[in-house]
DOGUVO-865175 format. One line per field, with one value per atom (N, C-alpha, C, O): atom name; x, y, z. Coordinates in pm, 1 decimal, always signed. Example, Ala and Ser with C-alpha at 12.3 -4.5 7.8 and 13.67 -1.06 7.14 Angstrom:
2
atom	(N|CA|C|O|N|CA|C|O)
xx	(+1319.0|+1230.0|+1320.0|+1423.6|+1285.0|+1367.0|+1290.0|+1340.9)
yy	(-569.0|-450.0|-330.0|-331.9|-225.0|-106.0|+3.0|+113.8)
zz	(+780.0|+780.0|+780.0|+846.5|+708.0|+714.0|+787.0|+803.9)
***
This chain:
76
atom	(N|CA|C|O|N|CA|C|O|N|CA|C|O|N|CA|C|O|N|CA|C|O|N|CA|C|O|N|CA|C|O|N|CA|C|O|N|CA|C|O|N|CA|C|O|N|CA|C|O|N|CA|C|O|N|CA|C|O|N|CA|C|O|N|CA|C|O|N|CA|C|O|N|CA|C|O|N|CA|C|O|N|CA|C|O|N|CA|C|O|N|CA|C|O|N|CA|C|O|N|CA|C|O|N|CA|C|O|N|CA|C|O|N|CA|C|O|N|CA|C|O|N|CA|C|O|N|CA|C|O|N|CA|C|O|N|CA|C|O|N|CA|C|O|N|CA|C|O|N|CA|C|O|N|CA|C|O|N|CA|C|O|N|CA|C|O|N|CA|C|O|N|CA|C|O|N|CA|C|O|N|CA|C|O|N|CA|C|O|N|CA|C|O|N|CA|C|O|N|CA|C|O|N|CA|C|O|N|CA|C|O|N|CA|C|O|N|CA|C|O|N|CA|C|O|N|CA|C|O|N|CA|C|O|N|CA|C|O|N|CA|C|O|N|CA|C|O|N|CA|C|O|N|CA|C|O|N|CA|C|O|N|CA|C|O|N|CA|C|O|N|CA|C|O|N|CA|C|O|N|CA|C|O|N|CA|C|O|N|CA|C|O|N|CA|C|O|N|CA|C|O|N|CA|C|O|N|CA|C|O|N|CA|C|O|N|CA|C|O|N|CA|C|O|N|CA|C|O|N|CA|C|O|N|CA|C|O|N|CA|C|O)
xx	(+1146.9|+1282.6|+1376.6|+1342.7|+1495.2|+1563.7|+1648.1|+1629.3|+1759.7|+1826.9|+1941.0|+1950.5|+2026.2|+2102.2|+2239.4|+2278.4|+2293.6|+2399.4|+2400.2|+2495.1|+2222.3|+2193.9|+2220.8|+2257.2|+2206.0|+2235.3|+2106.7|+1987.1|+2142.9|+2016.1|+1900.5|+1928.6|+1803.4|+1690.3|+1739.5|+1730.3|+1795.0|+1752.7|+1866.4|+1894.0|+1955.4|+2121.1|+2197.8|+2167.0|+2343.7|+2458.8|+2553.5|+2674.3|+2494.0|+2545.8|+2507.1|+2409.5|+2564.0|+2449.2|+2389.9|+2411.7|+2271.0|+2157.6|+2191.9|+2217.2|+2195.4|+2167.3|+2071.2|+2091.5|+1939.1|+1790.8|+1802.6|+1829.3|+1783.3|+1757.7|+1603.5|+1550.7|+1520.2|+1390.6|+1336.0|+1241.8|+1422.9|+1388.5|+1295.9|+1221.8|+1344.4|+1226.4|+1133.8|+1050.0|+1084.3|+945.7|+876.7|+791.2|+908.8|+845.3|+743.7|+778.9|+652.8|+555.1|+584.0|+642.9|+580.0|+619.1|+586.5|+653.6|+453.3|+372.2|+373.5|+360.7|+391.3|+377.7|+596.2|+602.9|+681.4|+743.6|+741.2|+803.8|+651.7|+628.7|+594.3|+641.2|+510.3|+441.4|+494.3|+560.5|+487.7|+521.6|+439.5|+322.2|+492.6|+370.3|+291.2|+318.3|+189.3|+35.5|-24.4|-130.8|+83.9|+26.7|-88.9|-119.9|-161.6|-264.7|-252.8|-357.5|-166.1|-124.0|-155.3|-179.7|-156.7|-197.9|-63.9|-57.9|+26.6|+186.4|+131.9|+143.6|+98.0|+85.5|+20.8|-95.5|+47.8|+28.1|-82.5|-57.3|-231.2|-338.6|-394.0|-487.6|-316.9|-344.8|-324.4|-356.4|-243.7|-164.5|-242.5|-338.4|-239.0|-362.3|-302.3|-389.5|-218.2|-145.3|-104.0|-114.0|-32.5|+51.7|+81.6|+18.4|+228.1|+290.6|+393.7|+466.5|+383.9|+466.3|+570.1|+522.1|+731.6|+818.3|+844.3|+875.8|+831.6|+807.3|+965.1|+1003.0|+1040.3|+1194.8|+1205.8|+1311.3|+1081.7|+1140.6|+980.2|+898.9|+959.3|+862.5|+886.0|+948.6|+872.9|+896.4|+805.7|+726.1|+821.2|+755.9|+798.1|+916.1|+684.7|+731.0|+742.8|+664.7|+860.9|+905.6|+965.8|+1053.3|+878.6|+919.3|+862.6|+800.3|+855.4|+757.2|+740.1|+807.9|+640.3|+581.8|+609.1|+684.6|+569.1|+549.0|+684.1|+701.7|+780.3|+910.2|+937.1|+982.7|+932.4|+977.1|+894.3|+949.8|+779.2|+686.8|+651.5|+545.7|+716.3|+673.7|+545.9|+519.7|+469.6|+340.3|+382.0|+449.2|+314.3|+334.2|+227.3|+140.1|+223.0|+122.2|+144.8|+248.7|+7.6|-10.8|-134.3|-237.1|-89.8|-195.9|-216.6|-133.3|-385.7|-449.5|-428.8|-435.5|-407.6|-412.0|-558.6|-655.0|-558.1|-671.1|-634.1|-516.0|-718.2|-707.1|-680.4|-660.5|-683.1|-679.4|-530.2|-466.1|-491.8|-322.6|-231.1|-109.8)
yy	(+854.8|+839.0|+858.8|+803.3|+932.9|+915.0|+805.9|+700.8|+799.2|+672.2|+682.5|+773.4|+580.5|+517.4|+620.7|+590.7|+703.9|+753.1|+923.6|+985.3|+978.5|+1093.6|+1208.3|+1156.3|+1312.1|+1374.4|+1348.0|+1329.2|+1351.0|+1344.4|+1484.3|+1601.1|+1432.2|+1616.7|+1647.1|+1765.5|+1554.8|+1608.3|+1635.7|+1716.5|+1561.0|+1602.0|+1591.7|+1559.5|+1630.4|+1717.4|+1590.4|+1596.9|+1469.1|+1382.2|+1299.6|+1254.3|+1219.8|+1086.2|+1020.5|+950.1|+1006.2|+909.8|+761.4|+678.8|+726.5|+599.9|+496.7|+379.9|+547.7|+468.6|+448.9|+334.4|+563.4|+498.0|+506.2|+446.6|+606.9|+614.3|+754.1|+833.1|+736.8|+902.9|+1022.1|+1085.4|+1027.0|+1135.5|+1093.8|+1183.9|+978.7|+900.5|+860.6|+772.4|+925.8|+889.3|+1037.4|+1151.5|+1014.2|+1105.5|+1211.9|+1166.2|+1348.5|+1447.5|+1461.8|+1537.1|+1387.4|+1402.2|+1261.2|+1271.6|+1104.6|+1037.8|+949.5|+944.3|+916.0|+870.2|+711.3|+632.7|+703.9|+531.2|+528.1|+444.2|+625.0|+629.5|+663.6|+767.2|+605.6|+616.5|+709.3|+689.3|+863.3|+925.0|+889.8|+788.0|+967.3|+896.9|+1050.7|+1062.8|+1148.4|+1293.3|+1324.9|+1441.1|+1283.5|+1370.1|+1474.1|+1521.3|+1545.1|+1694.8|+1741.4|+1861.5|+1695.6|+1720.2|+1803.8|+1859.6|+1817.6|+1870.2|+1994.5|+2096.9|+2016.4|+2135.1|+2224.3|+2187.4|+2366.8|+2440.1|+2489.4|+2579.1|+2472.0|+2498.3|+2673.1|+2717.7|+2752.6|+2878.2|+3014.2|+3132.9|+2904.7|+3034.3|+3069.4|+2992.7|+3177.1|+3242.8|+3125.3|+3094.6|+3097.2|+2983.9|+2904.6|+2915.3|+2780.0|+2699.9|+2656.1|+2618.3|+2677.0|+2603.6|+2492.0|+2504.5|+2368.2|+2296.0|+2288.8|+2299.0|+2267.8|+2302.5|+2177.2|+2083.0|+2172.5|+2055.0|+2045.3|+2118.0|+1960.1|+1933.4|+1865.7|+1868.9|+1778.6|+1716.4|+1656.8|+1622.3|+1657.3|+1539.3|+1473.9|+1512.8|+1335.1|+1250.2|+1150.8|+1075.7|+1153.0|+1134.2|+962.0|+928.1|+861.9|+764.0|+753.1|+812.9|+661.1|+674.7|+551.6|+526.9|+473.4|+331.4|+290.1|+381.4|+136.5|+94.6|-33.1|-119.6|-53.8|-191.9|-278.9|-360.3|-308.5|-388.8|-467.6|-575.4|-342.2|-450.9|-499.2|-612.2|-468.5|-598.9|-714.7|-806.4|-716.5|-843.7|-865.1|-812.4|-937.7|-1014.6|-1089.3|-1135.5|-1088.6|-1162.6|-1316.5|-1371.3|-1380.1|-1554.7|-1591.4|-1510.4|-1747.0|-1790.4|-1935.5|-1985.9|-1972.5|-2071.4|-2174.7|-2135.4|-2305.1|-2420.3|-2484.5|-2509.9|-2523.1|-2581.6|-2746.5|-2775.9|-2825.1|-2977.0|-3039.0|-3026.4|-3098.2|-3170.0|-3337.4|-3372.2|-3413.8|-3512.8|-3613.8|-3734.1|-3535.1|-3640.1|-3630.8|-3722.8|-3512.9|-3516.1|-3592.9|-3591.5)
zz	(-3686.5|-3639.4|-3757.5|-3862.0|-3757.2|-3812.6|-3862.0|-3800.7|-3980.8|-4015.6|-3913.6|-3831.1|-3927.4|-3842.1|-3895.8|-4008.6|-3847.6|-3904.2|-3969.5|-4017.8|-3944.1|-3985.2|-3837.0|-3731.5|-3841.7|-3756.1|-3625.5|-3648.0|-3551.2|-3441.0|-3385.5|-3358.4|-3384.6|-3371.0|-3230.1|-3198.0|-3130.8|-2946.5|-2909.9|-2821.3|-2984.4|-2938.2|-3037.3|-3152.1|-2977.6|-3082.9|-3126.4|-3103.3|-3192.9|-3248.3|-3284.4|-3224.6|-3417.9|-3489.5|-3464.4|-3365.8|-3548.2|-3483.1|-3423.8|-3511.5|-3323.8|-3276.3|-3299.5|-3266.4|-3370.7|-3379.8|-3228.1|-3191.6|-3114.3|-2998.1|-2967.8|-2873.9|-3080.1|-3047.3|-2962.5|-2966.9|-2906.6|-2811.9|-2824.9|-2749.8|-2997.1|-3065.8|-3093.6|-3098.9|-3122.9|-3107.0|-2993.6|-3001.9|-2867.5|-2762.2|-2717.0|-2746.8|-2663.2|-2598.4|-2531.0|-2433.1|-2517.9|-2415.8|-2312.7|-2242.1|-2250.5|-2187.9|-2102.4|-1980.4|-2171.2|-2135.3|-2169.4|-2292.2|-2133.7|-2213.2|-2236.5|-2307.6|-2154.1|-2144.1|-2297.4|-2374.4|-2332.7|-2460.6|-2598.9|-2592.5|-2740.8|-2862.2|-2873.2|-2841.8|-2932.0|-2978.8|-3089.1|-3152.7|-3121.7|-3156.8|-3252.9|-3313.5|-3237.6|-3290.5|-3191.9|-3218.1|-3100.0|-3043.6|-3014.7|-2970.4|-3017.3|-3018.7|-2853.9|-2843.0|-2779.4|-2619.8|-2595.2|-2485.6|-2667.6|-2571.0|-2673.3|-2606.0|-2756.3|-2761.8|-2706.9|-2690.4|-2655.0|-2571.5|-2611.5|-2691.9|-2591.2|-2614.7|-2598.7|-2665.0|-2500.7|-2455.1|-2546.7|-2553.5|-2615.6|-2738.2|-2853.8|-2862.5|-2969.9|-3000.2|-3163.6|-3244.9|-3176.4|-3304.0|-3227.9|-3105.7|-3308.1|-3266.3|-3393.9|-3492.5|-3353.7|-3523.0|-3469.3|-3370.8|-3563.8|-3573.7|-3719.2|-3832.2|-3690.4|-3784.7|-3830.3|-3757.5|-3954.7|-4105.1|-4162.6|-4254.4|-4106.4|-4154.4|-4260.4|-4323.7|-4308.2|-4425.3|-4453.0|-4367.2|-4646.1|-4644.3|-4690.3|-4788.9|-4684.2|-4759.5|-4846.6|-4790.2|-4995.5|-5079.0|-5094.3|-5103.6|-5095.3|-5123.8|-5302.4|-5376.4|-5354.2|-5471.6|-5524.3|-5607.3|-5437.2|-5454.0|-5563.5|-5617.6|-5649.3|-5679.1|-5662.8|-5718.3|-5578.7|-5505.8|-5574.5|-5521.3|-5713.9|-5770.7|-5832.8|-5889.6|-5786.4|-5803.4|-5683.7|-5701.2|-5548.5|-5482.9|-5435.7|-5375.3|-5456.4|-5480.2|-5596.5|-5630.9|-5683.5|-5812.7|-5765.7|-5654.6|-5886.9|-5904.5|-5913.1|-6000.5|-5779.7|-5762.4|-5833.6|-5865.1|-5873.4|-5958.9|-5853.1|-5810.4|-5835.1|-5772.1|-5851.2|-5906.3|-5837.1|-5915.7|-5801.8|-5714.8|-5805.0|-5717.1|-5776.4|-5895.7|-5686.3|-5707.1|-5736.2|-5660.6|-5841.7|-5828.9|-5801.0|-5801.7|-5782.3|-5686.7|-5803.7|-5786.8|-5950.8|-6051.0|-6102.9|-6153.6|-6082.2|-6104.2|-6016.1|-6036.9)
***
């Protein structure tokens, strides 16, 4: 899904986060899952078009700092 405020893939105005493009072609009850079933199996290719990748570039380890925890002993 896109962010909240980016252009929308299905229609001609900003994203809502309504989800729409994350739903199934086949099923819409359904979140798609990639099983690739909507693609048209008869054809001698099938290409799917790659709009963006995204590289994660985070680093974990800054937003969970390392906790340190002491076990009680019954003598403290």
């Amino acid at each position: 899904m896109k962010q909240y405020g980016e252009s929308c893939v299905l229609e001609n105005r900003l994203c809502t986060e309504c989800g729409e493009c994350d739903r199934c072609e086949l099923n819409s009850e359904k979140t798609c899952d990639n099983c690739c079933k909507c693609i048209e199996s008869t054809a001698d290719f099938a290409g799917i078009e790659i709009e963006e990748i995204i590289i994660n570039t985070e680093d974990i380890r800054t937003k969970h700092p390392v906790k340190t925890f002491r076990i009680k002993n019954e003598d403290n």
